[in-house]
Steps between C-alpha positions, in 0.01 A plus 500: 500500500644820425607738739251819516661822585265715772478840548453569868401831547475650909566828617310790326392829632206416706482542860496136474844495389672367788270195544528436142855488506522235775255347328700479172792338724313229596356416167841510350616247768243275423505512138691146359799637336504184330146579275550881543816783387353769717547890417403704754383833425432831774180714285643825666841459338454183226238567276770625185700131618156336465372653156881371358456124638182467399597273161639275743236450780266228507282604808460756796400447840398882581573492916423868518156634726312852497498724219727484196523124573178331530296768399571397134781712348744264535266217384455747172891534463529132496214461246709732269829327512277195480625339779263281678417531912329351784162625576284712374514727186450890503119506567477262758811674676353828469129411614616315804747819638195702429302402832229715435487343115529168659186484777311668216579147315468317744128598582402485143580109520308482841795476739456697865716754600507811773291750486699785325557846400760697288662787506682802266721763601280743384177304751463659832523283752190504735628261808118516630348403142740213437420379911135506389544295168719282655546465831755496738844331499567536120823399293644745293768448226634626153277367219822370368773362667610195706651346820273695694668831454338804551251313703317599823211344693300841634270431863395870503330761284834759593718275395392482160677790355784402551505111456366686142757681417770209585329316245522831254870482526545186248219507327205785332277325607393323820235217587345486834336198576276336762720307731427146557548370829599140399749231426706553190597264287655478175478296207756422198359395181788320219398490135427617155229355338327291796660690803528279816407633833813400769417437861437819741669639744356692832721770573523620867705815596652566856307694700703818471400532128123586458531355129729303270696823464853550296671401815296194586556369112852524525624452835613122595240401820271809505235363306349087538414335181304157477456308225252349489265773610291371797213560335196200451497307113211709384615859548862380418333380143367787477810786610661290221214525238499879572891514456469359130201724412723814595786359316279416178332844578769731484614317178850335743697253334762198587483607899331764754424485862158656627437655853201420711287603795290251683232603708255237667435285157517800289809556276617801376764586216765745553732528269722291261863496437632414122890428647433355876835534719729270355809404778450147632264577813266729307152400496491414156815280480334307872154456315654292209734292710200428693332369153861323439673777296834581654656823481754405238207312282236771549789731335528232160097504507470842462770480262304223282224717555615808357604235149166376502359527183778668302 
C-alpha cells in the first residue's frame, strides 16, 4: 500500500490556538509513520508553504478550532488546492460555528433546544425584557466561537450588561440562552454517507466551575467524564438519535461531536462541534475507543474518510 503523505495543519490565529497546537502534537505522535510522511503546517505562518506542497499532498487532517479553522476558510483553501480533509466541507463548517444558524436548523428538523434570544451591537440591551422572556440564570456566549470562550452563566438581571459585553468582545453578535439546569452529555457521530452515532459521555465539572468552562475542558482532573453516560437505554437511544440529526442537519461530514442538556426525560441540543478536541483524552477520541476505535485508528478512519469517494 502506498505511503500517503498528510498535511497536519494546528496552530492558527484563533483564540483556540494554544489548544490546537497541543492538539496537533498529539495527533502527530499518533499518526503511523509507517502509512503516513507527515508535513506539519502553523496557518498563522504556513499557508504560502502549504499552497507550494499542495501537488504533493494526499490528505489533511485540519486540527485547528474557532474561527479561520473550523469555521470553513481553511476547509475552502483546501478545496482549491484540491487537497482532500477530514470532516466537513465549507457549508457544514460554517453553519455549525454559526450557533444562532445552527439552533435555527436544528428546530426546523424538530430537535429541542434552549429557549433563546440574539443580539447586535447596534440592539439595546434591556436586562429586565430579556429576564421576562427568559428567565433567570441565562447563558450567554458569542454566536460564533468555541471552547466556551467568551462565555458567562448570568443569576441576576445587573449582571447582564456586562456578562454582554464579554461576549461582544469576540464576536458581533451574542446569543443569550435559557439555561438548563441538567446533566450534559455529549455525543460523537463518525461517518459520511450513513454517519454512526459513538457511545456518550456524561461530563461532570468540579464544583468550583459552574459550567464546562475553557478551564474545565482543558485542565487534567477539573472536569469528570463517563463514558458511558449513566443515562437509561431509551433516552441514551435517543441523545444519540438527536446527535445524528444535528450532524445530518447542519450538512457535517466524516465526524462531529454534539452537546446536550438533559433535564428530567427531556433532551435538549446545544450546540455541535465540526473538529471535537483531538489529544488522546478528549471526549471525542474517549467516545470511539469506547466503540473500539483507538486513538491511532480513529486518526486512519478519518483519514479513509476524507478519500471516500474520490
Amino acid at each position: 500500500m502506498k505511503k500517503l503523505t498528510v498535511a497536519l495543519l494546528s496552530g492558527g490565529i484563533s483564540s483556540e490556538r494554544e489548544v490546537s497546537l497541543n492538539s496537533g502534537k498529539q495527533v502527530f505522535a499518533a499518526l503511523d509513520k509507517e502509512k503516513y510522511t507527515v508535513l506539519r503546517y502553523d496557518p498563522k505562518t504556513d499557508l504560502q508553504r502549504l499552497v507550494v506542497d499542495a501537488p504533493k499532498i494526499d490528505a489533511a487532517l485540519i486540527i485547528l478550532h474557532g474561527p479561520f479553522g473550523e469555521d470553513g476558510t481553511v476547509q475552502g483553501l483546501l478545496d482549491l488546492l484540491e487537497i482532500p480533509y477530514q470532516g466537513s466541507g465549507v457549508l457544514g463548517s460554517a453553519v455549525a460555528m454559526n450557533k444562532l444558524m445552527s439552533k435555527q436548523l436544528y428546530q426546523q428538523v424538530g430537535l429541542p433546544v434552549p429557549s433563546y434570544l440574539a443580539l447586535k451591537h447596534s440592539d439595546t440591551v434591556d436586562p429586565a425584557g430579556i429576564a421576562a422572556r427568559l428567565g433567570l440564570p441565562v447563558v450567554i456566549k458569542p454566536v460564533q466561537g468555541g471552547s466556551s470562550v467568551g462565555m458567562s452563566i448570568v443569576r441576576s438581571e445587573k449582571e447582564l450588561p456586562g456578562a454582554i459585553q464579554k461576549a461582544f468582545d469576540y464576536d458581533t453578535a451574542v446569543l443569550v440562552e435559557a439555561y438548563i439546569d441538567g446533566i450534559e452529555i455529549t455525543g460523537g457521530v463518525l461517518g459520511n454517507s450513513d454517519p454512526e452515532a459513538l457511545p456518550l459521555i456524561e461530563i461532570i465539572p468540579d464544583k468550583s466551575h459552574e459550567f464546562f468552562d475553557y478551564e474545565a475542558k482543558y485542565t487534567a482532573g477539573v472536569t469528570q467524564e463517563i463514558c458511558p453516560a449513566r443515562i437509561d437505554a431509551a433516552l441514551t437511544e435517543k441523545a444519540r438519535t438527536y446527535a445524528v440529526m444535528a450532524h445530518e442537519a447542519l450538512g457535517c461530514k466524516g465526524y462531529s461531536r454534539t452537546d446536550l442538556m438533559l433535564k428530567g426525560r427531556d433532551l435538549f441540543v446545544l450546540e455541535t462541534n465540526t473538529i471535537p478536541g483531538m489529544t488522546a483524552t478528549s471526549l471525542f477520541p474517549q467516545a470511539a475507543a469506547a466503540a473500539g476505535l483507538p486513538f491511532g485508528q480513529l486518526l486512519d478512519r478519518l483519514i479513509e474518510l476524507s478519500l471516500e469517494g474520490r
